[in-house]
Backbone bond lengths (Angstrom), bond angles and torsions (degrees), N, CA, C in turn:
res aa  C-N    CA-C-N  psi(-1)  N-CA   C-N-CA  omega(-1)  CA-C   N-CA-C  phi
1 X - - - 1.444 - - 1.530 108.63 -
2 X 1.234 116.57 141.78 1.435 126.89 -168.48 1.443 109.27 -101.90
3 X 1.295 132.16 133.61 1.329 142.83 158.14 1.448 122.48 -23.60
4 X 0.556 147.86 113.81 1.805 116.33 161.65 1.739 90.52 -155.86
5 X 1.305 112.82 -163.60 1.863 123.88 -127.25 1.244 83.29 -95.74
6 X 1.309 138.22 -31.23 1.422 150.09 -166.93 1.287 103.52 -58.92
7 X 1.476 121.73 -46.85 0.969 140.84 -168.25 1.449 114.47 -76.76
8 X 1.272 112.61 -17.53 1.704 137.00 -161.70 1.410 89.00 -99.14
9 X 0.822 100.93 -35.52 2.036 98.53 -154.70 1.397 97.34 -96.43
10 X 1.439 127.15 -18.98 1.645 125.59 165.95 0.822 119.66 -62.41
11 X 2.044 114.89 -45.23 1.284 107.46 -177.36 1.349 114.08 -88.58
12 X 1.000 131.18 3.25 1.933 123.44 162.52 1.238 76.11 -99.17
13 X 1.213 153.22 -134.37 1.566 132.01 -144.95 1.363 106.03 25.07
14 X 1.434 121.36 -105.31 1.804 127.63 153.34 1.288 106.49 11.36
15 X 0.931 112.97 -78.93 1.450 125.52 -152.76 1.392 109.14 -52.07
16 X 1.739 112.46 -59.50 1.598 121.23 175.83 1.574 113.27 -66.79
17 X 1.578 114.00 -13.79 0.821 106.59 175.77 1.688 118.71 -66.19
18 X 1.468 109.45 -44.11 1.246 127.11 -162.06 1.236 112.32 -67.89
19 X 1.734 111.97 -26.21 1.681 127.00 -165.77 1.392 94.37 -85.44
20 X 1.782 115.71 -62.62 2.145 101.17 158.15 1.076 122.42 -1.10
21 X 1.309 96.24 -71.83 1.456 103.25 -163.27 1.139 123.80 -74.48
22 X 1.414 122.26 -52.89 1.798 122.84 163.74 1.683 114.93 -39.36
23 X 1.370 120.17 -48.99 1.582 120.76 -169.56 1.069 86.69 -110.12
24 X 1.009 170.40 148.95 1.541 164.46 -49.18 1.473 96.81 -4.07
25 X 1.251 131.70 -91.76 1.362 132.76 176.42 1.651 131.29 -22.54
26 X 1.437 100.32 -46.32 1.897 104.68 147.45 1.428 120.95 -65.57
27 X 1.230 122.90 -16.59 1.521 129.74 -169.94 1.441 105.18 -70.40
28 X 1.754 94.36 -50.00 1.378 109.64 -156.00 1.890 89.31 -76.99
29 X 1.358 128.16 -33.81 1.563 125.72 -166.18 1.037 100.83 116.13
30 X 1.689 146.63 -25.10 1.349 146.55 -121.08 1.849 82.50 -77.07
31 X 1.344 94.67 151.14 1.816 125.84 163.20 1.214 134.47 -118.27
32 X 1.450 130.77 131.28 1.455 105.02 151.73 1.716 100.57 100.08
33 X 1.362 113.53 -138.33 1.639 113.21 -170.19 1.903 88.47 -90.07
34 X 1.229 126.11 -21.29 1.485 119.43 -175.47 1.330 110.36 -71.42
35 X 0.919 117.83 -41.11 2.066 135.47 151.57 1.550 87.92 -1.20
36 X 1.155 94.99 -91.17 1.911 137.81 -136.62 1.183 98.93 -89.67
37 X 1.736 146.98 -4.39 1.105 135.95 -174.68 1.509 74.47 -120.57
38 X 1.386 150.19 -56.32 1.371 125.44 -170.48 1.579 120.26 -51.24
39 X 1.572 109.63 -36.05 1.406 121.79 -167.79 1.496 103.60 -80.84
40 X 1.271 130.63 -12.59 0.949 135.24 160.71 1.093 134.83 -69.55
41 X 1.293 106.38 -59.34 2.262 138.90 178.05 1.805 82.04 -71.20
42 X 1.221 130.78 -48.39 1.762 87.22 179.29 1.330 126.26 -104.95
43 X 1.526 115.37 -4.14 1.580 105.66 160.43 1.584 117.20 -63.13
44 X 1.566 126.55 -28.93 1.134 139.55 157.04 1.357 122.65 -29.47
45 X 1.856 107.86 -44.41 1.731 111.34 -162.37 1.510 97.33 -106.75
46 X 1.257 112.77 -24.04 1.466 123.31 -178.75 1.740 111.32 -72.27
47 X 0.833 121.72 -20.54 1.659 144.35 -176.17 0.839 91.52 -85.69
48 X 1.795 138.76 -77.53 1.262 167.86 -154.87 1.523 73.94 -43.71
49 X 1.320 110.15 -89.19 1.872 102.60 -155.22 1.010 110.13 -55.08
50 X 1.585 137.37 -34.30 1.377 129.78 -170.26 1.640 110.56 -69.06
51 X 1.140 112.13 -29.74 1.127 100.95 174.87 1.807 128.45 -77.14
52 X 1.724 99.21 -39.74 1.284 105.45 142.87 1.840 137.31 -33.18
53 X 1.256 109.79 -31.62 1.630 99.57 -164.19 1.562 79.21 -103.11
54 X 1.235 133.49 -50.01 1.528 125.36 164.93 1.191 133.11 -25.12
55 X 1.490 112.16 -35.04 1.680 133.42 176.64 1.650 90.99 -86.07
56 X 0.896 130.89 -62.22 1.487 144.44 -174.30 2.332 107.71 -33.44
57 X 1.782 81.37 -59.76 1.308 106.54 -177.87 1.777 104.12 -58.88
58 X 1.364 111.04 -47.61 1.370 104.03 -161.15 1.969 101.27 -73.36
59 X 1.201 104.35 -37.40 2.245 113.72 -169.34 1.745 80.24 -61.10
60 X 0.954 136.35 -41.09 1.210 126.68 -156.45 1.605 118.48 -62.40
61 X 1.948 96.05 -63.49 1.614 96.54 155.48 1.702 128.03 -53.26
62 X 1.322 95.53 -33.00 1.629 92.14 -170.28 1.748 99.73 -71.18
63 X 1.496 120.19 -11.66 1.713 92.21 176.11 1.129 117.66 -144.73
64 X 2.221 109.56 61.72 0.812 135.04 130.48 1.172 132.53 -25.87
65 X 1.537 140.83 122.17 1.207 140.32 -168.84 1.510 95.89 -69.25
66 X 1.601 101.86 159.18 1.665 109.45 -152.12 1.428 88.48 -169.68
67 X 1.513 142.59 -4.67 1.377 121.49 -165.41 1.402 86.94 -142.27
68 X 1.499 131.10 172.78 1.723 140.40 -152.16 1.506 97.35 -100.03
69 X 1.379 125.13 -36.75 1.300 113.15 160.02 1.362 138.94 -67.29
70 X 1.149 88.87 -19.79 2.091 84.70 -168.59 2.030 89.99 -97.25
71 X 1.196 112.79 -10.23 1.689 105.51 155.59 1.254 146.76 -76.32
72 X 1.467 84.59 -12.38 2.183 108.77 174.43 1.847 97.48 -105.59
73 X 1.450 92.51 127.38 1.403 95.89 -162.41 1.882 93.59 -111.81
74 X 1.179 104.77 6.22 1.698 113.56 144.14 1.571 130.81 -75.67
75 X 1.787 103.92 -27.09 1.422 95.33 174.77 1.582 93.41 -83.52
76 X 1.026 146.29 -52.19 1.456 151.04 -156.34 1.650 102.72 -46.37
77 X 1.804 106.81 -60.15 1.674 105.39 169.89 1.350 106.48 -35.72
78 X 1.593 106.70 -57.90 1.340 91.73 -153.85 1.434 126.66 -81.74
79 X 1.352 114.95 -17.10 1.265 115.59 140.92 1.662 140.16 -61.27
80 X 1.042 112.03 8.25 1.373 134.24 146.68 1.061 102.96 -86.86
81 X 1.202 141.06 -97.85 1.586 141.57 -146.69 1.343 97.72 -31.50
82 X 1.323 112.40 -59.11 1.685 116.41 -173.09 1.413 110.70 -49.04
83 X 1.063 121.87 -83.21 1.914 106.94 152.99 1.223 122.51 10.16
84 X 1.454 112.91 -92.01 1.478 111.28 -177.36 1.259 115.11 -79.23
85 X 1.256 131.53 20.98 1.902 124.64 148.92 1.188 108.53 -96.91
86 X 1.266 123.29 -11.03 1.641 127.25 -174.85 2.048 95.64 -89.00
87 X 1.137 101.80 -43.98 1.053 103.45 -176.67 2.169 114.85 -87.34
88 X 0.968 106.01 -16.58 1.642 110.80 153.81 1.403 137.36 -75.82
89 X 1.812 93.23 -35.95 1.685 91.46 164.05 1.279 128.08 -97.26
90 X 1.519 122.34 35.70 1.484 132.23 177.26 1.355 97.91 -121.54
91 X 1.420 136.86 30.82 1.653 126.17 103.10 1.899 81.33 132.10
């Protein structure tokens, strides 16, 4: 598996995630088991998205147009139109 920026930007993603969560929890005053179940429950959701827009980030490059049709945005209409007449004249 290869490096790349995606990978860069998750882990500071991570990172701010983790600092949220640690000082947020002093912010708020929290003590005790409320401490440690907040710092937990949002490094959890904060991760959650980072890893999400990371997954997001990577499908995105990977399905870059790359072939002569899907770059002519005349064949694409017109492969639409055809679609919806196929699908208008079946009643």
């Amino acid at each position: 598996m290869q490096l790349s920026w995606q990978h860069f930007v998750g882990g500071i993603g991570l990172v701010f995630a983790a600092m949220i969560a640690w000082f947020g929890a002093l912010w708020l005053n929290l003590q005790g088991a409320n401490l440690w179940v907040f710092r937990i429950c949002v490094f959890i959701l904060l991760a959650l998205a980072v890893l999400a827009v990371v997954w997001w980030l990577r499908n995105r490059q990977q399905a870059k147009p790359s072939g002569e049709a899907s770059s002519r945005p005349e064949a694409t209409s017109r492969h639409a139109a055809f679609l919806l007449a196929g699908h208008f004249s079946r009643g």
